[in-house]
C-alpha positions in Angstrom: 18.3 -46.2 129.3 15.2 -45.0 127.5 16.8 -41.6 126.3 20.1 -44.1 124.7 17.8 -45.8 122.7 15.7 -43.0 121.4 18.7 -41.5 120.5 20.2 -44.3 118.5 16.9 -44.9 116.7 16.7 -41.5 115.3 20.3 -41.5 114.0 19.6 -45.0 112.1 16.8 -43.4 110.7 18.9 -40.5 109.2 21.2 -42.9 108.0 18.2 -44.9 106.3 17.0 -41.7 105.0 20.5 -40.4 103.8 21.3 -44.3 102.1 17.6 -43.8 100.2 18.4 -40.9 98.8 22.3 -41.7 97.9 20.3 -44.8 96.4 17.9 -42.9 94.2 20.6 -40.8 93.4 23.3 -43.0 92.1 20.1 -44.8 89.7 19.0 -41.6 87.8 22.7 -40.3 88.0 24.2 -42.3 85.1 20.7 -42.5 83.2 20.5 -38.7 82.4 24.1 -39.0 81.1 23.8 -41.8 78.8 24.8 -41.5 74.9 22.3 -42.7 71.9 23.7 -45.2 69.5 23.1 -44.5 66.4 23.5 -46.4 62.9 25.4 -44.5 60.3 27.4 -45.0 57.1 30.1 -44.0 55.4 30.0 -41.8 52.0 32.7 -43.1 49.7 32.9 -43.2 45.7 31.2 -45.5 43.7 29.5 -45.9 40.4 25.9 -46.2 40.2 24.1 -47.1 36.8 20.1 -47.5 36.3 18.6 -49.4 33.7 15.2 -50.1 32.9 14.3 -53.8 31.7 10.8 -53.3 28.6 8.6 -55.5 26.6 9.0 -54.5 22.9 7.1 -55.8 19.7 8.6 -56.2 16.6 7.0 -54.3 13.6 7.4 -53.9 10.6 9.1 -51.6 8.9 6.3 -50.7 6.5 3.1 -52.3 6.0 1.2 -51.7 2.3 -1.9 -53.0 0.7 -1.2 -53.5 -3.2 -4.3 -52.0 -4.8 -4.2 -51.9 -9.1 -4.4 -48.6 -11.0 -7.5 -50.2 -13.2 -10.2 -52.3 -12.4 -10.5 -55.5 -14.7 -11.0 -59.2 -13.7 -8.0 -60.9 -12.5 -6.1 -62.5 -15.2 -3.8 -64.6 -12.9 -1.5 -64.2 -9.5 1.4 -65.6 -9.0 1.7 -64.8 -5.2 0.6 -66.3 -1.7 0.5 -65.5 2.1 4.2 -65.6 3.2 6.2 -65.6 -0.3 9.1 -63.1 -0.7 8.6 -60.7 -3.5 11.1 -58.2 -4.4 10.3 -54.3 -5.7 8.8 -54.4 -9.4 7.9 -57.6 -9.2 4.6 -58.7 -10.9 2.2 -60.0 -8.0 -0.9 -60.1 -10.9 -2.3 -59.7 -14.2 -5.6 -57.9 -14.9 -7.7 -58.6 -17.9 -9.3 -55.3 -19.6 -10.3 -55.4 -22.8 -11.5 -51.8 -23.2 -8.0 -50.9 -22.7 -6.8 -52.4 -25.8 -9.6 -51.0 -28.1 -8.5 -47.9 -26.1 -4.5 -47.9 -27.0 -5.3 -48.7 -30.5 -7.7 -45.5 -31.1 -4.7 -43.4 -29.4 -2.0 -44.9 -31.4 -4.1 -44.2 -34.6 -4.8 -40.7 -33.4 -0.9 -39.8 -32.8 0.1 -41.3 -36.5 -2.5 -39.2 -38.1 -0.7 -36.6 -36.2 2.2 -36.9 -37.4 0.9 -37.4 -41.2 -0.9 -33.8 -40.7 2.5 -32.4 -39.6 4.3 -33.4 -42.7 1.4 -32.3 -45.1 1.6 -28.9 -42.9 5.0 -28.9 -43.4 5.0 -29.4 -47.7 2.4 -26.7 -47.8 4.6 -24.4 -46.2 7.4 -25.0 -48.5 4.7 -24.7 -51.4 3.4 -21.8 -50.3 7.1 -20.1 -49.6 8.3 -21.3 -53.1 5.1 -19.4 -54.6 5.8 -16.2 -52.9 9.3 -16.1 -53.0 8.1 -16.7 -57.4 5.5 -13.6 -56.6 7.5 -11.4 -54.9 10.4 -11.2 -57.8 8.0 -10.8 -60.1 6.8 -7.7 -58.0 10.7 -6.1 -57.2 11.4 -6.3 -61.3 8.4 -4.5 -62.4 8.8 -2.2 -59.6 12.4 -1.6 -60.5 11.3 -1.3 -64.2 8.6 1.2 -63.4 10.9 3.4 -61.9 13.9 3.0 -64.0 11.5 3.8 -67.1 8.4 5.7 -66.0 5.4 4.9 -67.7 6.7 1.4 -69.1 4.5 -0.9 -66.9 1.4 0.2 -66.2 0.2 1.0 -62.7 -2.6 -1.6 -63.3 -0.4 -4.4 -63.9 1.7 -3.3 -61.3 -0.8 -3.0 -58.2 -1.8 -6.5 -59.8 1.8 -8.0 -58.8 2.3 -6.3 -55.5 -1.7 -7.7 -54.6 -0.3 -11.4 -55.8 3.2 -11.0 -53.9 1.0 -10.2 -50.5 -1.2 -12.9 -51.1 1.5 -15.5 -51.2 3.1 -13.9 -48.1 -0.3 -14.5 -46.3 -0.7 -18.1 -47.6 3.0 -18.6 -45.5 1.7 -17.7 -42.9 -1.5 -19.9 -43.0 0.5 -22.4 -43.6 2.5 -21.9 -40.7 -0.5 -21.5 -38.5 -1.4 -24.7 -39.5 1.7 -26.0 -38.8 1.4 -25.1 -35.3 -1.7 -26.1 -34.8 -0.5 -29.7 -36.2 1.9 -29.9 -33.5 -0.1 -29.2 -30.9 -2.8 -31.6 -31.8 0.5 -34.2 -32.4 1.1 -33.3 -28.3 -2.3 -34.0 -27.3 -2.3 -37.3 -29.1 1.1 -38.6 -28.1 0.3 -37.8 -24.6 -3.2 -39.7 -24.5 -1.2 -42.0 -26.2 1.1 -42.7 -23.5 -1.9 -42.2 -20.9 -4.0 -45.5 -21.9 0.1 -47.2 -22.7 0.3 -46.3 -18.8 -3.2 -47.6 -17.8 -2.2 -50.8 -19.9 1.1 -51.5 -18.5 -1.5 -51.1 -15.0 -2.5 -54.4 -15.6 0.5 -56.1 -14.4 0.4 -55.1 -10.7 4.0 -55.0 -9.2 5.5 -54.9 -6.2 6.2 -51.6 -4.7 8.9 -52.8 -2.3 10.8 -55.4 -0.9 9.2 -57.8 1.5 6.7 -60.6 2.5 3.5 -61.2 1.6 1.6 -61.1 4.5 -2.6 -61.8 3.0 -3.7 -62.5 0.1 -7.5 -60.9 -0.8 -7.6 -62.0 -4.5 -8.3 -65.1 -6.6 -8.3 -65.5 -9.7 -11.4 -64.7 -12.2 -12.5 -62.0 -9.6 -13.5 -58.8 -10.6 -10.7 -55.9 -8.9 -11.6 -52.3 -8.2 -8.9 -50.1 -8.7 -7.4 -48.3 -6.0 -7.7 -45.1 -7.7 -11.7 -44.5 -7.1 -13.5 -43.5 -4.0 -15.1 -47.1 -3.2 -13.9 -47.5 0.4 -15.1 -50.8 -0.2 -12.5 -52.0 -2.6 -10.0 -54.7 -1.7 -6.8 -54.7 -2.2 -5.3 -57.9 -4.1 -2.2 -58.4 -1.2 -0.4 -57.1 1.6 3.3 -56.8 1.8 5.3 -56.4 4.5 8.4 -54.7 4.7 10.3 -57.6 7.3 13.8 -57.5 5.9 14.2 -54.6 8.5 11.9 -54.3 11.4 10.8 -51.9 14.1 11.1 -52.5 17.8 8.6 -50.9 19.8 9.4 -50.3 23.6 6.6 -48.3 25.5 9.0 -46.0 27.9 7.3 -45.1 31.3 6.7 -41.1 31.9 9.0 -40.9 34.9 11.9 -42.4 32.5 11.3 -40.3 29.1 13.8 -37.6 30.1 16.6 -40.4 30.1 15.7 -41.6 26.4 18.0 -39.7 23.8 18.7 -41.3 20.0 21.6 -43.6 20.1 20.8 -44.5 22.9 22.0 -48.5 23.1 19.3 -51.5 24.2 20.1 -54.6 25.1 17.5 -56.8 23.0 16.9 -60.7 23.6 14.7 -62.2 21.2 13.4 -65.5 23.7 11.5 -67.2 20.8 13.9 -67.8 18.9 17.3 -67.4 21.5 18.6 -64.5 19.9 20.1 -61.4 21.8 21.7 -58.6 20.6 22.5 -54.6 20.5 20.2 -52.1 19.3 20.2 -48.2 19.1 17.2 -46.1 19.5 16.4 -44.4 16.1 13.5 -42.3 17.3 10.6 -41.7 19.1 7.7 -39.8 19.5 7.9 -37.5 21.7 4.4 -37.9 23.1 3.4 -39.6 26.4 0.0 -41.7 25.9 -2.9 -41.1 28.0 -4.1 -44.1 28.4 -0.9 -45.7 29.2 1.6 -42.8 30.2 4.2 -44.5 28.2 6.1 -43.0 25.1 7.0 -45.1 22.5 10.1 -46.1 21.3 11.8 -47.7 18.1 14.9 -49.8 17.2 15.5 -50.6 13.6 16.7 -54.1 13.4 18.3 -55.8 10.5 16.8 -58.9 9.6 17.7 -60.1 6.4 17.0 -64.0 7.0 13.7 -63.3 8.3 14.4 -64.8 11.5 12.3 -62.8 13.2 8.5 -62.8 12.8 6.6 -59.5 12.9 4.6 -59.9 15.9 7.4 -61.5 18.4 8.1 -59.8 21.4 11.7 -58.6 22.9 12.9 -58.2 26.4 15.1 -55.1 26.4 17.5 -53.2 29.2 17.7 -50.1 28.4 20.2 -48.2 30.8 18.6 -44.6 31.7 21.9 -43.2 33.3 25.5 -43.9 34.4 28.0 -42.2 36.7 31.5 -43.2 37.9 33.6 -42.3 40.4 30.6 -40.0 42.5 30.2 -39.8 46.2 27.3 -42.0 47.5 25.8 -42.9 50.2 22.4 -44.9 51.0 19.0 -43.9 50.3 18.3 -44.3 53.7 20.2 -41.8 55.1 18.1 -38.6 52.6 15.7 -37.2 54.4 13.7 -33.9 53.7 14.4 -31.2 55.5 11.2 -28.5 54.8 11.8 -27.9 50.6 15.4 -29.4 51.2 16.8 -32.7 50.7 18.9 -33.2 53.8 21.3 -36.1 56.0 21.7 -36.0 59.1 26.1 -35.8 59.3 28.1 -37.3 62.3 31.6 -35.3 62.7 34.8 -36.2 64.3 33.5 -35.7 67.9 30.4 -37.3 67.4 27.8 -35.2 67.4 25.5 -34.8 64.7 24.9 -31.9 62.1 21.8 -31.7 59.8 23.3 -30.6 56.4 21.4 -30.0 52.9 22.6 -31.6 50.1 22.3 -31.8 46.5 21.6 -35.3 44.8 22.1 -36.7 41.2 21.1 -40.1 39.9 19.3 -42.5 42.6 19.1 -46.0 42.6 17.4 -48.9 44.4 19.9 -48.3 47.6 22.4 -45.5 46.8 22.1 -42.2 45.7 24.7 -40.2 44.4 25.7 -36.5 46.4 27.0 -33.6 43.7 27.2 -31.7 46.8 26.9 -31.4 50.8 29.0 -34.6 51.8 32.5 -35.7 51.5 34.0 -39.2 51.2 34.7 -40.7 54.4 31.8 -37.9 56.1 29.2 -40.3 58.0 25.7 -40.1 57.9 22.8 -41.4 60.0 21.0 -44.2 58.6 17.3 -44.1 59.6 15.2 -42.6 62.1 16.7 -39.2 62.0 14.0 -38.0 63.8 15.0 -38.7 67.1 18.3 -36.8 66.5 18.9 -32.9 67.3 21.5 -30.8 65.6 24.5 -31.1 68.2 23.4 -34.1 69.7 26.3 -36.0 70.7 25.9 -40.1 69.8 27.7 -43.0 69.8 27.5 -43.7 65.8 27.5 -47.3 65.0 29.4 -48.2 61.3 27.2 -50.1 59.1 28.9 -52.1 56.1 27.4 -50.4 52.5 28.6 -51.0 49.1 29.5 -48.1 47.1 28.5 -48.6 43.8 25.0 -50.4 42.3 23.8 -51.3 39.2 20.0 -50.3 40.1 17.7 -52.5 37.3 13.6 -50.9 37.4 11.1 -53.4 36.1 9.3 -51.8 33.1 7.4 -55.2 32.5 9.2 -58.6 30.7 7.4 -61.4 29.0 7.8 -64.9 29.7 7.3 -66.8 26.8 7.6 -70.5 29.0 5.1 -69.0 31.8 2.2 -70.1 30.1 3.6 -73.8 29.8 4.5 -73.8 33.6 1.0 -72.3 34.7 2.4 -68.8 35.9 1.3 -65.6 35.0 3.6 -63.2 33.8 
């Protein structure tokens, strides 16, 4: 009875041993054969477009302190801070009374001139008349002395030719003189005209177009003019050229390869609820060091004045724009040593790391000149944890396939300060 028993308790124990291990082998089984999920997208054409949003400051066009030509007391001014003057317009009148003593001399000077050039001018028809009397004299006694030798003496006849080379002589003194009366006649009509010039100074005009900005002048003051060395001389106003101003956007480093003249800006003028199109007209082509920005202008027209030198702008410039490009999410790029790189899921499901070549990138999509197809998925995230033939279960994950990608350059807020934000 004892030998049945023994016997049956070592076959249940082979069977217990045998049901452990079928056990431990149908858990680890199925676990070394399980498939990754994995989160991929699919590339398919879209646009993407980047713009950057700025701060500008209007400018304007051209700034200039009025200085006078003279110095003199100030006679009168007819302008103030923030009237409209147009070019040649008198701003002031200067008082010198030198200046008048001074035109007088120089008009007096160039009329004696011209009363020495028409006395030169009498004594050179004098002096011709005389030797063209001479001269005759000389060719008939010549001619007689050798038609009839011996006739006229040589005495007399030496005398005549003497007389007829004297008168020739006095020509050309006169002449001589002559010139010399013309020249003086240049040099006094053009120190005439010189103290004219520094008397018509003395009505300071306008040298452009524009707005009077400040005013440094009253009258009865004393005004240097602008003409000396004294750095400390005043002008007697500042005009601004405001009819057309400059817009000044300060373009970040990173974004100066997109800026190109003609390039348009949307502008929007919150002070006064304007917005409208500009074109960039230039820039410097020079990045600051103390602010790695390059800046940027926009002419604007701005005939009424409406907007003050001073104001600032919110602009959206857009850097680039493609259409109809293959693009898939930022979060599928990865680097693959010096390469830019996606992990690529094919038809059966297993995944193939493949370099690619981007162009513009957004916030969330970048666009592929090369290396991926439309409709070819990629693995979003956490590439690492995939190997090149890995087979995965890829999970589809809904992406858009254009964006409009905005970069904050910095905006102003002109209400902020009434709501007590910050901008």
């Amino acid at each position: 009875m004892y030998k049945h028993l023994s016997a049956a308790a070592s076959v249940l124990a082979v069977c217990a041993a045998l049901g452990l291990n079928a056990c431990r082998n149908s858990q680890s089984g199925p676990a070394s054969s399980q498939v990754r999920s994995a989160r991929v997208a699919v590339a398919q054409r879209g646009n993407i477009s980047r713009s950057l949003s700025l701060a500008g400051q209007f400018q304007p066009y051209q700034v200039v302190d009025v200085h006078p030509k003279v110095s003199g007391y100030m006679s009168s001014i007819h302008v103030d801070i923030g009237d409209i003057v147009h070019q040649d317009e008198v701003l002031a009148v200067l008082q010198v009374p030198e200046l008048k003593a001074q035109l007088e001399a120089a008009t007096f000077a160039a009329a004696q001139s011209k009363e020495e050039i028409t006395r030169a001018q009498r004594e050179i028809d004098r002096t011709q008349a005389t030797h063209a009397a001479l001269h005759a004299e000389y060719v008939r006694l010549k001619d007689a002395a050798a038609t009839r030798p011996g006739l006229i003496a040589q005495q007399e006849l030496d005398n005549a030719q003497a007389q007829d080379l004297s008168a020739a002589a006095q020509v050309d003194a006169a002449r001589a003189s002559m010139a010399a009366a013309q020249q003086q006649m240049g040099a006094a009509t053009a120190d005439q005209e010189r103290v004219e010039a520094l008397e018509s100074y003395t009505n300071v005009t306008a040298p452009l177009d524009g707005v009077v900005i400040w005013r440094y002048a009253d009258t009865g003051a004393l005004i240097q003019g602008g003409t000396n060395s004294n750095d400390q001389a005043l002008p007697i106003v500042r005009i601004a050229q405001s009819q057309i101003l400059r817009l000044r956007v300060p373009v970040p480093e990173e974004d100066v390869r997109y800026v190109h003249v003609g390039d348009e800006l949307q502008v929007s003028v919150d002070a006064i609820g304007k917005s409208f199109t500009g074109k960039i007209v230039r820039f410097t082509r020079n990045v600051s060091f103390a602010t790695r920005t390059m800046e940027t202008e926009v002419d604007v027209d701005n005939k009424n004045l409406a907007i003050a030198p001073g104001m600032y702008a919110n602009t959206m410039l857009q850097l680039a724009h493609v259409e109809n490009v293959v693009t898939i999410p930022v979060e599928a790029v990865v680097l693959n040593g010096q390469q830019t790189a996606v992990y690529v899921v094919d038809g059966t499901n297993h995944v193939h790391v493949r370099n690619v070549q981007l162009g513009i990138q957004g916030s969330k999509l970048a666009e592929v000149v090369s290396g991926v197809e439309p409709g070819e998925r990629v693995i979003l995230g956490g590439q690492e944890k995939y190997s090149e033939g890995e087979e995965v279960n890829p999970i589809v994950a809904a992406t858009s396939a254009s964006e409009a990608a905005q970069v904050a350059g910095g905006m102003i807020d002109i209400h902020a300060g009434q709501q007590g934000g910050t901008n």
